[in-house]
N, C-alpha and C positions, 0 to 999 in steps of 0.2 A: 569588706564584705557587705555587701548590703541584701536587706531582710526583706521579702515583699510575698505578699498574699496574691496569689493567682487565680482565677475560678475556670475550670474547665467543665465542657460537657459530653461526655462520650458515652461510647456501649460498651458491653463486654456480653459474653453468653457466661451462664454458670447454672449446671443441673442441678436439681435437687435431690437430696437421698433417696425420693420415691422414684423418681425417672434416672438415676441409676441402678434402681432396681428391678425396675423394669427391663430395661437394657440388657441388664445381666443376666435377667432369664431368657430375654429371647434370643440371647447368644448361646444357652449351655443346650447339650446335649439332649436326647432322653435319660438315659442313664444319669447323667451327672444332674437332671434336672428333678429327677427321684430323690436324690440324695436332698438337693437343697429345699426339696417340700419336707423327707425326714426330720431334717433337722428344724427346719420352722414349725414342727410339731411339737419336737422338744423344747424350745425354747421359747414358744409363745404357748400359753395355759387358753386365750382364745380361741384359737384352732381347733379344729378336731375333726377326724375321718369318719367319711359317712361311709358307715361297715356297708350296707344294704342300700341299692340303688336300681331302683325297679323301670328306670328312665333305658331304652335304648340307645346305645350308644352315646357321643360327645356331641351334643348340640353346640355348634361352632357359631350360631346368629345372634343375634347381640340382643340385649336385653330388653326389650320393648318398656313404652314411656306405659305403657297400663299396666303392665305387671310390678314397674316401681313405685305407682303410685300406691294401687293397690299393699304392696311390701311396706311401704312407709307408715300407713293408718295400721297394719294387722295389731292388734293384740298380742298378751303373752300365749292366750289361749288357739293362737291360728299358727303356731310354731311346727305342730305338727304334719301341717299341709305343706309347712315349708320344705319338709325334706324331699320332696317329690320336686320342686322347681331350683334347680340346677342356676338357672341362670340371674337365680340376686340372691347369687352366693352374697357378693362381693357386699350388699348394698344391707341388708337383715342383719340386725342387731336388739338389745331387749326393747321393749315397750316406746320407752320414754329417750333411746337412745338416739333417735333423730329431733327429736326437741333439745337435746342439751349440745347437740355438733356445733351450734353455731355459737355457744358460749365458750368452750375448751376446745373443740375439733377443728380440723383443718379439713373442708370441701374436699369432697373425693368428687373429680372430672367426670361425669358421661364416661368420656372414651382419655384414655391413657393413651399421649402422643407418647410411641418410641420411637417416631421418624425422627430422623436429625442430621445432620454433616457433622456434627459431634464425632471423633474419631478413637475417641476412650475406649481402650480394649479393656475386656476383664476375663481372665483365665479361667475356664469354664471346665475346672479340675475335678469341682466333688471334693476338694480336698478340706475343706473348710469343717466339715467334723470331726478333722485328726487336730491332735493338739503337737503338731510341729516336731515333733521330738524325735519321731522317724516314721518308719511305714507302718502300718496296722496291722495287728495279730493278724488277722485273715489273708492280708499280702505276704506275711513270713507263712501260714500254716502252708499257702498253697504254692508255695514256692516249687518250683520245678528240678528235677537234677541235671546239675550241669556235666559239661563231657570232662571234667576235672573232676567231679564225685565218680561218676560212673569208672573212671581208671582208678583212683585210688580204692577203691572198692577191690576192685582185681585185685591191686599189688598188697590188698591184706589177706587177701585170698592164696596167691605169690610165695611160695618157698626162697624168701632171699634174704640176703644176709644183712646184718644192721648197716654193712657198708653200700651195698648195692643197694637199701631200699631209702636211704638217702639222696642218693644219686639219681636214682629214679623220682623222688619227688621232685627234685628241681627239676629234673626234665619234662615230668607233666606240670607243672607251672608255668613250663615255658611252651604248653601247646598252642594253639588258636583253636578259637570254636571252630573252622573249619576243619581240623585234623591237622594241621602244618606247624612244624617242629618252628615257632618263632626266634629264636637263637641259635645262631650259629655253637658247634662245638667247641672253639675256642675260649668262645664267650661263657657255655657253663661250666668248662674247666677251672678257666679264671675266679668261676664265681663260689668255687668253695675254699677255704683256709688253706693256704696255704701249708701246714703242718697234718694234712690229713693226705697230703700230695695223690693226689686223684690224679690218674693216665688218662690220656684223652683214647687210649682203646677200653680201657674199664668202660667211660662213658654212653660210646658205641656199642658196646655190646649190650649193656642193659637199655639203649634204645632200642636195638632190635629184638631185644626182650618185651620190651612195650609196643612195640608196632604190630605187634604180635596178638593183643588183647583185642577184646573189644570194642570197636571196629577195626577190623581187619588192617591197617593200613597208616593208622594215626599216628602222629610223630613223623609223619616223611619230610622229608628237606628238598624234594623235587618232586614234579609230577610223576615223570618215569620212574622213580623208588616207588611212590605210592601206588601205580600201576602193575609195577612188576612184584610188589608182595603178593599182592590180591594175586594176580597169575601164577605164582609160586605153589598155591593152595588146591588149585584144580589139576584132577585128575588126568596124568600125562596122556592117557587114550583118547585127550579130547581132541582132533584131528588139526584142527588150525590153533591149536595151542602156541606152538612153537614158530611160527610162523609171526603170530601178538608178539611173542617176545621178542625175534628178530626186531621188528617194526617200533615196538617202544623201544630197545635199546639204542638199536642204530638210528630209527630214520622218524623219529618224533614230531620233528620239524615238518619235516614235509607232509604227515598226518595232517598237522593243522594248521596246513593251510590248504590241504586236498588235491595237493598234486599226485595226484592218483597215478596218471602214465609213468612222472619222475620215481614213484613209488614203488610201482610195476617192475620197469626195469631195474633198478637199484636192487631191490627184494629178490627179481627175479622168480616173484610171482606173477602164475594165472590171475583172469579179475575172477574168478570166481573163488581162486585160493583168498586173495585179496577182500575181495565182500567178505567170506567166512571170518578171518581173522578182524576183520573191522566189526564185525555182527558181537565177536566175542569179547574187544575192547570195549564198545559201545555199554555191555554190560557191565562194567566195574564202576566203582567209585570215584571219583577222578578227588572228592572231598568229603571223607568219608566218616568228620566230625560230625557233618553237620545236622547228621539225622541222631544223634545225641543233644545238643543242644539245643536249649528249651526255647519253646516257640510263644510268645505271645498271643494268645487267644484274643479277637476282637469279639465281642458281641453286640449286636445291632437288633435294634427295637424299633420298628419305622414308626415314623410321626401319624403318615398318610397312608392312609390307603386306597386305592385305585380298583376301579372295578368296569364291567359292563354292563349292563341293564339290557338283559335279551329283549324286554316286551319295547324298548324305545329305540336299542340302538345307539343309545347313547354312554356315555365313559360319566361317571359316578364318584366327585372325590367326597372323603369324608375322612375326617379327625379320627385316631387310634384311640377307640376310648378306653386301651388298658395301657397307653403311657403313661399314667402319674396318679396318683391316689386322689378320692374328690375330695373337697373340703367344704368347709360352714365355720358360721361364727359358733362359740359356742355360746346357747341362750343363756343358759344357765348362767354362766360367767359374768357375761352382758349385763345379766340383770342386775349385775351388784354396782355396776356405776353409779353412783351418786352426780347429781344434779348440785352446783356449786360445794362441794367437798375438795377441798387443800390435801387434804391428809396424803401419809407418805404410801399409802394402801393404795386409795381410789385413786391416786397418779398414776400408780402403777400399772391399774388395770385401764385406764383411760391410758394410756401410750399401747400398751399392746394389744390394745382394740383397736386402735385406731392403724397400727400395725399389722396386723391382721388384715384390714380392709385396704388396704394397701396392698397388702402381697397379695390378697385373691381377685383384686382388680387388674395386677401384672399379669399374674397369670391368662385372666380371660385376656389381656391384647395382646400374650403373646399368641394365644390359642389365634384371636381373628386374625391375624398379622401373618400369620401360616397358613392358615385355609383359604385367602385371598392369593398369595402366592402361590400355593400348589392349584389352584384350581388355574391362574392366569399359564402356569406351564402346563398343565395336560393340558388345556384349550389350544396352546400353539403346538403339541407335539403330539395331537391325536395320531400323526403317521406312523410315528415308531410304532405308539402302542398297537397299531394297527398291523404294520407289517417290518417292524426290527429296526436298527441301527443304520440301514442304509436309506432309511426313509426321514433320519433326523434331520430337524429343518436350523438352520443357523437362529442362536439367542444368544444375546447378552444382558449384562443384569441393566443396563438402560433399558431396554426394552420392557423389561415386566416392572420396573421403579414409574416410569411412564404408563403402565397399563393399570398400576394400582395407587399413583400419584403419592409416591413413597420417595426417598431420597437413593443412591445405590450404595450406599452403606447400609440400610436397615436392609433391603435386600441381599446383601454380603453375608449380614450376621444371620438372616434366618434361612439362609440355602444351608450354612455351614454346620456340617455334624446332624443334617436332620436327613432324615429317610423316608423315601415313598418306596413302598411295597405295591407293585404292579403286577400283572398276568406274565411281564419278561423277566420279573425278578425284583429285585431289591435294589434301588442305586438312591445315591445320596444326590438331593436335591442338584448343585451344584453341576454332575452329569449330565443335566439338561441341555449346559450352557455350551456352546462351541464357537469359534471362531467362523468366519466366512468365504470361502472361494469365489469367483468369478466363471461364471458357465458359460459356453460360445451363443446360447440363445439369449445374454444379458442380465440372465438371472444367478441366484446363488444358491453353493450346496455348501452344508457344512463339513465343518472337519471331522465329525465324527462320522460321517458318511463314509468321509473318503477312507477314512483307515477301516471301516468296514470293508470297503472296497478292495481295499490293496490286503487285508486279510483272507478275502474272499479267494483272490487272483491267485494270492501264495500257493492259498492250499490246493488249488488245482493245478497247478505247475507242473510239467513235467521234470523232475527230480534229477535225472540228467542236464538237462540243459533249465536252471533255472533264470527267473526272468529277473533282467538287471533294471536298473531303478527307471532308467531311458525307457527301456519297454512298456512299464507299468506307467509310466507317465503318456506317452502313447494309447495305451490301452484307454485311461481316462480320456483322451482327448478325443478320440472317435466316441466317448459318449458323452462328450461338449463340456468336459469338466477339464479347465485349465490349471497346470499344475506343474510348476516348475520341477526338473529333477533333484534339487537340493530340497524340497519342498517335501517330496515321495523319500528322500531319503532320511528323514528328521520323524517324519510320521513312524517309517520302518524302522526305528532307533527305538522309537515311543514306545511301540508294540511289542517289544525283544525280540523281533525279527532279522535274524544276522542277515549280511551281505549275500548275494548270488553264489560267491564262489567259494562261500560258507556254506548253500543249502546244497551244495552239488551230493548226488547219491549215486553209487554202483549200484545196477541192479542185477540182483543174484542173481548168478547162471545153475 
């Protein structure tokens, strides 16, 4: 083996902790971005929230070289004027603390680059204040009831026997949230001791004990069981009652797939008997868990907000200046740094000062880094805001990384989970972005157009004869918007728009 020293010379990239931190705020949320200023409140003694803030709104412009220099000379005694200028948060520290930075501190940038090709995801959870061990008192206190509480609630309620209310808990253990009997009866026969020898009619009866509760219908093993309890319940004078039940017992199949004439004749109904009893199916639960089980609430806090300016005519963005709490160094704190001091104290407070001025520098580029990007998409999609979804003009995120000479990753991380609040509603940045078509005059429509378009076409359809994907491809084509029919039929998918001979309707006689 022989031994030899080599010399090479190459690159590598590698962020640093503060451009990771960066990064990682302009990926989280509002919400989750609340949490990680919380918790930098807790855990940095520097920090601290300015209760009282007499400034309008989030001033999103960047710091000016006069107001830092200014900031740099103040005194302890000009501290108080600081609280009114928002914008050297980042940079205000005590007296003597920009004279000693360049002995122990580490230069804080002008502008905090979070542009990069850099492809580092970081999970933008909010979770980072639990200590891992499981979910937080407030996720168990607010916990929701499931359609498993809401039954077993009943059957304590339930006059049954020690045998049948055992047999009844495996059977709602074995429901789905949707209301459907997940195991077959074989299966929860099998699954009790065999020394307690359970009939598989015991079983069934105490299902149709529970199918029984509320909701109407849960535990069924087929649609038409869950169909025909719900119909069992209503009052026999109700005219096309009987007519439902024919139709779900015998001729189910053909309901859905709305062979209506095959229907007709088979039933040997009128369409007007026919509409009646389809008016009366159409009423039931077809999954009648599922308004038992518990629904996740989302809640949204937009970033941006969107406006118009009647006296200019012009569209208006500005920063949400009630998404996140403002901050400051705190003076007081500051002041206790020492100027060549070792000790295990003045370390301490010199890292989380400087810690500090780090995070409210992230903060400000993620604020600029947002309000460049929201303002370069309302500049390209003044048409929606103007006249809806069918006016959206095709974007993708090259397009605005090029408009604000950013990479399309840092435009990825700041569309994502952020929210503009408009005069059409609330959509997350992201909505802006659409794919492209080809129009017969050479130009392009987006695809968000067009399924406005083809949303548009549905709803005016005639309900009898609805319009098959070939048509609606047609239909765009006469307004020069080219668009294959696999194309109209993937959009129609998109939308939860069933097929034509899915939208088919009788109309009541």
């Amino acid at each position: 083996m022989k031994i030899s020293l080599q010399l090479k010379l190459g690159q590598h990239l590698s962020m640093t902790p503060q451009l990771q931190q960066a990064i990682k705020l302009l990926q989280l949320s509002t919400l989750d971005l609340q949490q990680e200023i919380s918790q930098a409140l807790e855990s940095n003694p520097m920090l601290e929230l300015i209760e009282h803030d007499d400034s309008d709104g989030f001033d999103s412009d960047a710091e000016t070289s006069e107001d830092k220099e200014r900031t740099n000379n103040e005194s302890d005694s000009s501290q108080e004027n600081y609280e009114n200028d928002r914008q050297t948060q980042a940079d205000t520290t005590a007296t003597d603390d920009n004279q000693t930075e360049g002995e122990w501190g580490e230069n804080i940038p002008t502008e905090l680059s979070t542009d990069s090709q850099w492809e580092d995801t970081y999970q933008g959870s909010g979770s980072g204040s639990f200590d891992g061990e499981g979910e937080s008192i407030e996720a168990r206190s607010s916990a929701e009831e499931t359609l498993q509480d809401h039954l077993l609630w009943q059957l304590n309620l339930s006059h049954l026997s020690e045998r049948d209310r055992i047999i009844a808990e495996a059977i709602i253990d074995s429901i789905a949230p949707d209301g459907r009997l997940s195991s077959d009866i074989d299966d929860l026969v099998q699954g009790f001791d065999p020394e307690d020898e359970v009939e598989e009619d015991e079983v069934i009866a105490v299902l149709h004990r529970i199918q029984h509760f509320d909701p109407v219908g849960v535990g069924y093993r087929s649609l038409s069981e869950c169909l025909l309890i719900q119909l069992n319940l209503i009052d026999i004078t109700v005219p096309a009652l009987a007519s439902a039940k024919l139709i779900i017992r015998e001729h189910i199949d053909l309901l859905g797939v709305r062979d209506y004439a095959q229907l007709m004749r088979k039933a040997r109904l009128k369409e007007a008997e026919l509409s009646a009893a389809i008016s009366l199916i159409e009423s039931l639960n077809p999954q009648p868990g599922a308004d038992i089980a518990p629904s996740t609430a989302t809640y949204v806090v937009p970033d941006v907000l969107v406006s118009k300016d009647l006296d200019t005519q012009s569209w208006r963005v500005e920063l949400n200046p009630d998404v996140a709490p403002k901050l400051r160094i705190n003076a007081d704190y500051a002041a206790l740094v020492q100027r060549g001091n070792s000790s295990a104290d003045n370390t301490y407070l010199k890292d989380n000062l400087q810690e500090a001025r780090w995070f409210l520098k992230s903060l400000q580029s993620r604020n600029d880094t947002l309000m460049k990007v929201a303002t370069r998409i309302v500049e390209h999609q003044v048409g929606f805001l103007e006249h809806g979804e069918e006016a959206m003009k095709p974007l993708v995120l090259h397009d605005i990384a090029e408009a604000v000479e950013m990479h399309e990753s840092t435009i990825s991380r700041v569309t994502t989970q952020k929210y503009m609040h408009t005069p059409r509603g609330i959509f997350e940045l992201k909505y802006f972005f659409s794919s492209h078509v080809s129009t017969a005059g050479g130009g392009e429509c987006s695809s968000t157009a067009i399924r406005a378009i083809i949303r548009k076409l549905v709803a005016a359809e005639n309900t009898r004869k609805p319009l098959s994907d070939s048509k609606i491809a047609d239909l765009l084509q006469d307004q020069g918007i080219n668009v294959a029919r696999r194309t109209i039929a993937k959009y129609r998918e998109g939308l939860n728009i069933p097929p034509s001979n899915e939208r088919k309707r009788l109309t009541p006689g």
